[in-house]
N, C-alpha and C positions, 0 to 999 in steps of 0.2 A: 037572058042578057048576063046575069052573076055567073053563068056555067062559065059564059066567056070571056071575061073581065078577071072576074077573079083570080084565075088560075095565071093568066098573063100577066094581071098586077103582082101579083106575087113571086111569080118568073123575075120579072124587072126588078122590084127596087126591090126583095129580100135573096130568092136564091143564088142571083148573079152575083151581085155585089160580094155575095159571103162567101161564095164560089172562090171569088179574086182576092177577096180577104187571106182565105188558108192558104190558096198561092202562093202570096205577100209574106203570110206568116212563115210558111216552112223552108224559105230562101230566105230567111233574118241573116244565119249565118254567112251565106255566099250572096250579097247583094251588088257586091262587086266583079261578079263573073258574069264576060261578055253574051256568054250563052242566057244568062236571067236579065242582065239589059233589054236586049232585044227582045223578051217574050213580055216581060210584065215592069218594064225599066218607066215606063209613065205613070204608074202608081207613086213611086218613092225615088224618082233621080234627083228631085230638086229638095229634095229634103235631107236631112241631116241624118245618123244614123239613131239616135232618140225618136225623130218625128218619121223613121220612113212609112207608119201606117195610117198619116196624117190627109191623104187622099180620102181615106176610108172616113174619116171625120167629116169632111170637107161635103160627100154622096151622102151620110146621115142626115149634114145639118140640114141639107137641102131637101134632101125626102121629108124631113119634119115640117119645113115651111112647106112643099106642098102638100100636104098632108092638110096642115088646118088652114091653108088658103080655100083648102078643098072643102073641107069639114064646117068651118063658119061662113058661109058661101056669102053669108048676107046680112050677116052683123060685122062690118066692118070695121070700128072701135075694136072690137074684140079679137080679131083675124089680126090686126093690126098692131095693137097689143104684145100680143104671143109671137108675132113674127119677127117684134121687137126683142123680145123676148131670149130666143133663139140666137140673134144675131149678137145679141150682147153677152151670150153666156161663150159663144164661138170665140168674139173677140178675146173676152178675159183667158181662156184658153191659150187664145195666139200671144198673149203676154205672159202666161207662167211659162207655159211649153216652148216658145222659141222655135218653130219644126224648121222654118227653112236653113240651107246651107250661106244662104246669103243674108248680110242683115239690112241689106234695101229690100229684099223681098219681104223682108218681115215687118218692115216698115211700113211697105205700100198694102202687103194684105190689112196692118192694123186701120190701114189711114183710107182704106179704103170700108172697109167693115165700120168704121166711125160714119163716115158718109151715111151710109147703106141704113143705119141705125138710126142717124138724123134724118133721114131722109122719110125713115119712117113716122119718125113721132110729127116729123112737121106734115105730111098726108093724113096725119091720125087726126091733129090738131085742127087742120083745115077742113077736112071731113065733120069735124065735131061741132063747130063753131058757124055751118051753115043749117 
């Protein structure tokens, strides 16, 4: 079962992702030429040019929460917790950094990542308390 998991897990969420990373990285320079739009323009269109490697941020945080959703399968305080965790360290992020080109977008990721945050501790809360 690990011959086959693993090698696919690790396909997914590390070589790809870093694959499209260097991509990202080595068009820094020309990210405004239509030929890099079209190939890897979904990574960093909506971003600023400070935040264009801000996708990449975005497929971490989220491999991290599945990760110990996965990892703490069945202590849920604790799953819950960390995944709080995560989303609060994201958020403060999305307020030094500022990645998007637009500041309603940056608005609704922060105000949405607040939710997502609350949303945890009050599942955490209700879980704990029965």
């Amino acid at each position: 079962m690990f011959t086959f998991i693993l090698p696919l897990l690790l396909a997914w969420a590390v070589i790809i992702p870093s694959v499209f990373f260097v991509f990202v990285k080595r068009i820094k320079n020309n990210l405004d030429d239509l030929h890099n739009r079209m190939k890897l323009g979904y990574f960093y269109n909506e971003y600023n040019e400070e935040g264009y490697l801000w996708e990449f941020v975005k497929i971490f945080s989220k491999e991290m929460i599945i990760i110990f959703l996965t990892f703490y399968e069945d202590q849920v305080v604790i799953k819950g917790l960390v995944v709080f965790l995560i989303i609060f360290f994201y958020g403060g992020f999305t307020i030094i950094f500022t990645p998007y080109t637009s500041k309603r977008l940056n608005f609704i990721d922060r105000l949405s990542t607040a939710i997502c945050a609350g949303s945890i501790c009050l599942g955490v809360l209700i879980y704990a308390s029965f």
